[in-house]
C-alpha distance (Angstrom), angle and dihedral (degrees) to the residues before:
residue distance angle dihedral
X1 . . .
X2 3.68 . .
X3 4.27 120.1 .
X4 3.80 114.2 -118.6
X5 4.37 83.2 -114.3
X6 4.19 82.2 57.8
X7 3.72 90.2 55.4
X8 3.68 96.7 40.9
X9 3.61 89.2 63.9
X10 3.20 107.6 33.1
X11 4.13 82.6 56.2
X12 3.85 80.0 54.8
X13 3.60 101.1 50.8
X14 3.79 94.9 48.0
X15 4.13 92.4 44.4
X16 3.92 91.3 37.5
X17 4.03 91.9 -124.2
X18 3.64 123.6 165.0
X19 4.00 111.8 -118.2
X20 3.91 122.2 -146.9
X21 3.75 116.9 -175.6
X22 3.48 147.4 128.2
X23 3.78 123.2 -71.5
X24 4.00 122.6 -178.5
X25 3.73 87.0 -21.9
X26 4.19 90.7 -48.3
X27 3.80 128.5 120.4
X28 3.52 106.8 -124.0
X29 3.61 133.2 -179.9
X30 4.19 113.8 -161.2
X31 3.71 143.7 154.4
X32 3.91 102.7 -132.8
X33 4.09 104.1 -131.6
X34 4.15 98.9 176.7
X35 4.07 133.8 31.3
X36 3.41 133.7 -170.2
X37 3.95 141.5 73.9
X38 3.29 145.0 -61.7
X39 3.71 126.1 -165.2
X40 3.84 87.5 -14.6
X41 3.67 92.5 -49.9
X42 3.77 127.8 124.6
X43 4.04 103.3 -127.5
X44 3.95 130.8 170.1
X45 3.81 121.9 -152.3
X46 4.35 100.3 -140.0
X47 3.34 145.1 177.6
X48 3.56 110.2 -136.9
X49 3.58 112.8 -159.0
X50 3.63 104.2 171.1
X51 3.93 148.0 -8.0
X52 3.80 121.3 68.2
X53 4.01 140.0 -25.1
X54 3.77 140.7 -168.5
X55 3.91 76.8 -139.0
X56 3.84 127.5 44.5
X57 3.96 104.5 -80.4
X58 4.21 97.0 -136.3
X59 3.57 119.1 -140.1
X60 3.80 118.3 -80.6
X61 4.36 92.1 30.7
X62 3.47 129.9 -92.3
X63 3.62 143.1 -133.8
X64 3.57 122.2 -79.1
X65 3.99 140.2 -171.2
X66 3.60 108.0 -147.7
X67 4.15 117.7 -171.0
X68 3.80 97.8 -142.1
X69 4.14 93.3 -139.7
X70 3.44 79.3 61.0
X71 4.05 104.0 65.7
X72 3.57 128.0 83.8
X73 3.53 136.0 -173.8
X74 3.63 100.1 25.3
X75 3.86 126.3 -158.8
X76 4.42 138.0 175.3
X77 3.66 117.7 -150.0
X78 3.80 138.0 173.2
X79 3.95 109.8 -118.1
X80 3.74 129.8 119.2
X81 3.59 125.5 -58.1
X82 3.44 117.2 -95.3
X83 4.15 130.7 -157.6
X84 3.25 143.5 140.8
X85 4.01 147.5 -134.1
X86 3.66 114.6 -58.0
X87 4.00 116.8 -101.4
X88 3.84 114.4 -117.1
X89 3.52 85.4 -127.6
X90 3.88 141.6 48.4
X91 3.68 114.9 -78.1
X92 4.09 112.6 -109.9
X93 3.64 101.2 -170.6
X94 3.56 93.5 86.6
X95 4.03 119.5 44.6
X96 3.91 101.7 166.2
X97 3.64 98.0 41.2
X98 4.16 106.3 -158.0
X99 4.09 93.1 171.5
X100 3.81 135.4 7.9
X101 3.88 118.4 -174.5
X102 3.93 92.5 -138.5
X103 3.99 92.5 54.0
């Protein structure tokens, strides 16, 4: 069974709503990309365009791997769509992809 955090974003992905929540103790504000699991753990591929970081959030966003169990305080909200630059590489946040905005 799903987690409420799960259902929040995939409700996000599928209407294209910005997220803001709280990661680790940061604000963040993202636009989830990816869902699914990974070693039995609910993760979300983002782009986090703005709020807080552990690490220096560079201009423009960047991407961010999220565990789900992880995220409090979880909210949807219309604004523009954020993403960023492709990776040269496969993403590995996600193994067992359940949703992917682009498909």
């Amino acid at each position: 069974m799903p987690s409420a955090a799960y259902g929040l974003f995939r409700q996000a992905i599928l209407a294209r709503k910005q997220v803001t929540c709280t990661y680790r103790g940061r604000y963040r504000e993202v636009c989830p990309h990816i869902l699914g699991h990974t070693k039995c753990e609910e993760k979300a591929l983002t782009f986090q365009f703005a709020g807080e970081s552990n690490s220096k959030l560079p201009p423009g966003g960047e991407w961010r791997c999220l565990v789900l169990a992880e995220v409090e305080n979880i909210r949807l909200r219309d604004g523009p769509w954020h993403t960023g630059r492709s990776h040269r590489k496969t993403q590995s946040c996600v193994e067992l992809v359940d949703i992917d905005v682009n498909r």
